[in-house]
N, C-alpha and C positions, 0 to 999 in steps of 0.2 A: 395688058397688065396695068392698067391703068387704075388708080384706086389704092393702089399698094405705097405705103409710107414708109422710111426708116423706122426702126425699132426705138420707140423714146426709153430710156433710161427710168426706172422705179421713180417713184416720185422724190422717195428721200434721198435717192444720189443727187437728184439736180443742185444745180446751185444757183441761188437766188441772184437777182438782176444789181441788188447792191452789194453783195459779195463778189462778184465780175467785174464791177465798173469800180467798185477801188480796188481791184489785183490788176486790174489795165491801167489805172493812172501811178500807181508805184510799185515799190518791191513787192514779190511776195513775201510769205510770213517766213518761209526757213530763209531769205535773204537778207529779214532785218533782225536775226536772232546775231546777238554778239557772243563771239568765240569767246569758249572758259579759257580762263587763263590760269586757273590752281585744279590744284591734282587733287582729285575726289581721295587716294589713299597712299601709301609711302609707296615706294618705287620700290619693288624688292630686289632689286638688283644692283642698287645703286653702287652697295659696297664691293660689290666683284665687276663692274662690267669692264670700267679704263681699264682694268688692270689684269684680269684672267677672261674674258668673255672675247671682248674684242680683237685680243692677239690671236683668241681661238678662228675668229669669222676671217681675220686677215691671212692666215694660212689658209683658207678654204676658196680662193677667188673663183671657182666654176660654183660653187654655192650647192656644192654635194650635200654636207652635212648639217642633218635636220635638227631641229629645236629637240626633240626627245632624247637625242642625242646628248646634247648639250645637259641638259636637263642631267641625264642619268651621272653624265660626267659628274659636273654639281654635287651630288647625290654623297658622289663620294668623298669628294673632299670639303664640304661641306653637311655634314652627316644629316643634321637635324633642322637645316635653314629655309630647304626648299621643298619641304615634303609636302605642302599646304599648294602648291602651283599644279600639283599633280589634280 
């Protein structure tokens, strides 16, 4: 079997000799990206969570009850706040 080589890569996957030797001497690129720290949009729950959400999740400690659940809860006492999450 002699003669027979590993399978090279298309040419456009490879990666060039200077794109290797600077990802070996420092971070890579998702390593030197800095975490957001603002909310792309309002938090829609902001107004219900401390106060009707969370009491909800701390009676559930086996973590039975699913988010659609919650959600439909919402639904109802909340008529017209949450309909856009669906």
């Amino acid at each position: 079997m002699e003669g027979i080589h590993k399978k090279q890569p298309p040419r456009h996957q490879e990666m060039s000799a200077r794109t290797a030797r600077t990802w070996q001497k420092g971070a890579l690129p998702s390593e030197k990206k800095e975490r957001r720290t603002w909310r792309t949009r309002p938090d829609p729950f902001a107004a219900v969570w401390a106060g009707e959400i969370e009491p909800v999740l701390r009676e559930d400690p086996g973590g039975i009850i699913q988010a659609t659940t919650i959600l439909e809860w919402l639904d109802k006492r909340h008529p017209d706040q949450f309909k856009h999450l669906r």
